[in-house]
Structures are given as structure tokens and as C-alpha cells.
C-alpha positions as CSV (number, residue, x, y, z in Angstrom):
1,X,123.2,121.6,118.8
2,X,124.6,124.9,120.0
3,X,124.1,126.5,116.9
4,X,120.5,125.7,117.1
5,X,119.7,126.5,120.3
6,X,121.2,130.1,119.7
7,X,119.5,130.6,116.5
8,X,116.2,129.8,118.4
9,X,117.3,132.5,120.7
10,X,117.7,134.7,118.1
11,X,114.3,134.6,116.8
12,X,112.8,134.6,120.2
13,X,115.0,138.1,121.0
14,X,113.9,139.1,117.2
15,X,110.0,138.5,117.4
16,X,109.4,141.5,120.5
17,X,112.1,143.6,118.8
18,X,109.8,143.9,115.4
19,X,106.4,144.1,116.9
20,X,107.8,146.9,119.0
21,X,108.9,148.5,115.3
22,X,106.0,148.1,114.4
23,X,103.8,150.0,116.9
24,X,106.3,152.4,117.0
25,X,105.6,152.9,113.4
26,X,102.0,152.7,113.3
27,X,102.3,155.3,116.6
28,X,104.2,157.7,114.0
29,X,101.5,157.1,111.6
30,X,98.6,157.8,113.8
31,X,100.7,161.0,115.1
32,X,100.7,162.4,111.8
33,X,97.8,161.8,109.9
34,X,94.0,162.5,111.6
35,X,92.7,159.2,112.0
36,X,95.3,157.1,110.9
37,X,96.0,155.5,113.9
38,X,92.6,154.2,114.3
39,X,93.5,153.0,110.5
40,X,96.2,151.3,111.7
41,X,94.7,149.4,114.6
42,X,92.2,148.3,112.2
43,X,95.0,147.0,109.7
44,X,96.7,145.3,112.4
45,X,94.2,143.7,114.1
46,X,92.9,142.4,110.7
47,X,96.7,141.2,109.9
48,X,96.4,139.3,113.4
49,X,93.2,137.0,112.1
């Protein structure tokens, strides 16, 4: 019972922690290449749907 409540924990602490990565690395992106980051908006928001 412990065990799954901390695992559940886990994945809640997890899930902010990687769509922070991934701005971050889409903010790199964008940084570096003209246009890219508008590119990358448009990926992500089409990976949202």
C-alpha cells in the first residue's frame, strides 16, 4: 500500500519535472535556430491533440 502510494508520488513529482525538460529544450532550440521556436510550438502543440 505504501509502496504504491509513493510510486504515485513519483510520477506526479516526475510529470512537471519532464515538461519543464522539455520547454527548456525546445527554448534552446528556438534560441539557436531562426524560427525554430515557432517550429517547436507548432510540434508541441500538435503532440498535445
Amino acid at each position: 500500500m505504501k509502496a504504491k502510494a509513493i510510486r504515485e508520488r513519483g510520477i506526479l513529482v516526475c510529470i512537471p519535472i519532464l515538461g519543464n525538460l522539455l520547454i527548456a529544450i525546445h527554448d534552446i532550440r528556438g534560441r539557436s535556430i531562426p524560427g525554430g521556436y515557432l517550429d517547436s510550438m507548432k510540434s508541441l502543440s500538435e503532440w498535445n491533440m
